[in-house]
C-alpha positions as CSV (number, residue, x, y, z in Angstrom):
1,X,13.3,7.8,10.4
2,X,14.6,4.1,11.1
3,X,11.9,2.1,12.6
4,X,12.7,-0.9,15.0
5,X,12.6,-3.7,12.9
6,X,11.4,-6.0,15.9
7,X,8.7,-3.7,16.7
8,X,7.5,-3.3,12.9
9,X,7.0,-6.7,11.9
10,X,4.9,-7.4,15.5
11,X,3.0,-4.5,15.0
12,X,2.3,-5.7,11.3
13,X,1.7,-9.3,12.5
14,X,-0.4,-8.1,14.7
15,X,-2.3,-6.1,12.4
16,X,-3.1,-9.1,10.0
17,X,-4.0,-11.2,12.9
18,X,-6.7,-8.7,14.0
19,X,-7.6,-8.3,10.8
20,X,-8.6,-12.0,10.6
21,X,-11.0,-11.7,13.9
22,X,-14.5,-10.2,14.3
23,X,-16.9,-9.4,12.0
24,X,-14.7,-7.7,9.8
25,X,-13.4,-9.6,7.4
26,X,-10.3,-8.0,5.6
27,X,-8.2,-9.7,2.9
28,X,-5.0,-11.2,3.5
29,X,-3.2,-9.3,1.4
30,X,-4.5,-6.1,2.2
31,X,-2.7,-3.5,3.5
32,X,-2.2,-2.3,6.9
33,X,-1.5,0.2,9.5
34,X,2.3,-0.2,10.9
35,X,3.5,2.6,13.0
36,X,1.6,5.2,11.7
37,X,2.0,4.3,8.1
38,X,0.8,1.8,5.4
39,X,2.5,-1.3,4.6
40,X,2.0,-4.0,2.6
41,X,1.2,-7.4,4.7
42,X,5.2,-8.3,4.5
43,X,5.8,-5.1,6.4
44,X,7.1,-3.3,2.6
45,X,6.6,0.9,3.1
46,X,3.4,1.8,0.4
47,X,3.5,5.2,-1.1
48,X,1.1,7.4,-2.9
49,X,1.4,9.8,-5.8
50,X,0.4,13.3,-6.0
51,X,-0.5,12.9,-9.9
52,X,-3.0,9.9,-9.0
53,X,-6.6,12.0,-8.3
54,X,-8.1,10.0,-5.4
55,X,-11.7,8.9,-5.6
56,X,-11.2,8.8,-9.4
57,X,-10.7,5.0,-9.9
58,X,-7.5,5.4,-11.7
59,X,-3.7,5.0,-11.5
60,X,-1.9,7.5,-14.0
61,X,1.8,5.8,-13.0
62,X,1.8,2.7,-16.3
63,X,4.8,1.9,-18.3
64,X,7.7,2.6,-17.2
65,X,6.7,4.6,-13.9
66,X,5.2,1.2,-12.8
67,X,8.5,-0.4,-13.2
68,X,10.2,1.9,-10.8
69,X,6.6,1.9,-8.8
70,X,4.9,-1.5,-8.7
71,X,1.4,-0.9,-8.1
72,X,0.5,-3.0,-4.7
73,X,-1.9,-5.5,-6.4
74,X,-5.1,-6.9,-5.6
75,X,-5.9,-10.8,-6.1
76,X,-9.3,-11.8,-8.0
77,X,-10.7,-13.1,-4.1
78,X,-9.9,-9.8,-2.4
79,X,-12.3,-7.4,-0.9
80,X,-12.2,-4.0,-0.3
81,X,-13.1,-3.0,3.0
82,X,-14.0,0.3,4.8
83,X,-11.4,2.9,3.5
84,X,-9.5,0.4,1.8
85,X,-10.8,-0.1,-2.0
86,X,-9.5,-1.8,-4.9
87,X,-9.4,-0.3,-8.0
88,X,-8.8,-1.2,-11.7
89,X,-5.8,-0.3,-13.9
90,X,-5.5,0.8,-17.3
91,X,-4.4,-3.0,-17.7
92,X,-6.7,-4.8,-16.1
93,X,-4.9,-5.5,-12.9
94,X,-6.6,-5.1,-9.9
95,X,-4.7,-2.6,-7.2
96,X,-4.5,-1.2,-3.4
97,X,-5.9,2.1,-3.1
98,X,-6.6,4.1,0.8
99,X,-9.4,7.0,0.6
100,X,-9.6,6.6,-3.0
101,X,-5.3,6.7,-3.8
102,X,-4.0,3.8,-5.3
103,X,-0.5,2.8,-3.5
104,X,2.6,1.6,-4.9
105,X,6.0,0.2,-3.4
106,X,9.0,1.8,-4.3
107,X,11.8,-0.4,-6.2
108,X,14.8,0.7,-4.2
109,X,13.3,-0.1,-0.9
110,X,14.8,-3.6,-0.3
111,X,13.1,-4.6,3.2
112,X,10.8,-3.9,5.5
113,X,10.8,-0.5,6.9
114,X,12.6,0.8,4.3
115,X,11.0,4.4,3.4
116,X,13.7,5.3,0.5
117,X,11.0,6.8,-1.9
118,X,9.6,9.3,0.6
119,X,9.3,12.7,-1.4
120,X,10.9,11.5,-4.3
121,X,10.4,14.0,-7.1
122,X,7.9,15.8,-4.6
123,X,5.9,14.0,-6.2
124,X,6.1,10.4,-3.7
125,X,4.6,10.3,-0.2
126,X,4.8,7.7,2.3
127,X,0.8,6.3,2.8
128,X,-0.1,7.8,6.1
129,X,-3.6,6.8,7.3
């Protein structure tokens, strides 16, 4: 699926923009809801992976797996908010997760709206709210 790249970054400006209104307050470099799937705040696809248990805290993909799959990180001032949580890696690093799956980016996508890693192994799934 090629997304319109006009469309996709209004839709994910939009989406940080809202996200700084209200009483909500979401962090900046949280991720976000782009035509029906999650991207990271400069509009980069986030994937999840089937070996990860969600709800269980933990990212199993370290090493060498993170290379090809950088772990979407969390600063030290971010918040977690509603489904989106942060949780702590086997190295200390703070990262993304959605409903309890922590979410990576995929190191052959190479701009926005790239979705290269989309079943990869069968194993990598495009973060779908």
């Amino acid at each position: 699926m090629k997304l319109n790249p006009i469309n996709f970054l209004c839709s994910v400006t939009l989406a940080i923009l809202l996200s700084a209104c209200g009483g909500n307050m979401m962090s900046a470099s949280m991720p976000v809801v782009a035509n029906g799937i999650l991207v990271s705040p400069n509009g980069m696809t986030l994937y999840t992976f089937d070996r990860d248990k969600a709800a269980s805290g933990k990212s199993v993909c370290n090493a060498q797996c993170a290379v090809l799959w950088p772990p979407m990180l969390a600063s030290a001032t971010d918040v977690a908010s509603g489904n989106f949580t942060i949780i702590t890696r086997d190295d200390g690093a703070k990262q993304w997760a959605f409903k309890g799956e922590p979410v990576y980016y995929w190191s052959k996508d190479t701009k926005a709206g790239d979705m290269t890693g989309d079943n990869v192994n069968k194993v990598w799934h495009t973060a779908k709210p």
